[in-house]
C-alpha positions, 0 to 999 in steps of 0.5 A: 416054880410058878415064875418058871411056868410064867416065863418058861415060853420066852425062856426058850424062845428062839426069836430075840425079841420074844426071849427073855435072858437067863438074867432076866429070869432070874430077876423075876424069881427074886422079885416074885419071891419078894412079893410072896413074903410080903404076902405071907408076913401080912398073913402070918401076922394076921393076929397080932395085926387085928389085935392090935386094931381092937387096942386102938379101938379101944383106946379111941373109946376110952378117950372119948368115954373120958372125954380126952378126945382130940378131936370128935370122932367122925362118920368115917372114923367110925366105920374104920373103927368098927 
């Protein structure tokens, strides 16, 4: 609905270079309905997406701990880590 209300205007516009097409519209639906499900998977995986952060945290310290690091961790690396 909230693409109709975006473009409901243009849509039944008389001037043709104001107007938007039947075709267009429906162009636009299709896109705004593939960025909400991206928006919703990023949601709706929340969980699983900051459980799997706290397994590579984990893993960063156990290297380290281990001393099997590749590399030393840096500044940055361990604000992102955090």
């Amino acid at each position: 609905m909230l693409p109709l209300f975006l473009v409901l205007e243009r849509l039944m516009s008389k001037d043709p270079d104001y107007s938007v097409q039947y075709g267009d519209f429906q162009q636009l639906g299709s896109a705004f309905g593939h960025v909400l499900r991206s928006f919703c998977f990023v949601s709706d995986h929340m969980d699983e997406l900051t459980e799997f952060r706290s397994v590579i945290r984990r893993l960063h310290e156990f290297e380290r701990a281990a001393g099997i690091a590749r590399e030393p961790v840096s500044e940055k690396d361990k604000k992102t880590l955090v």
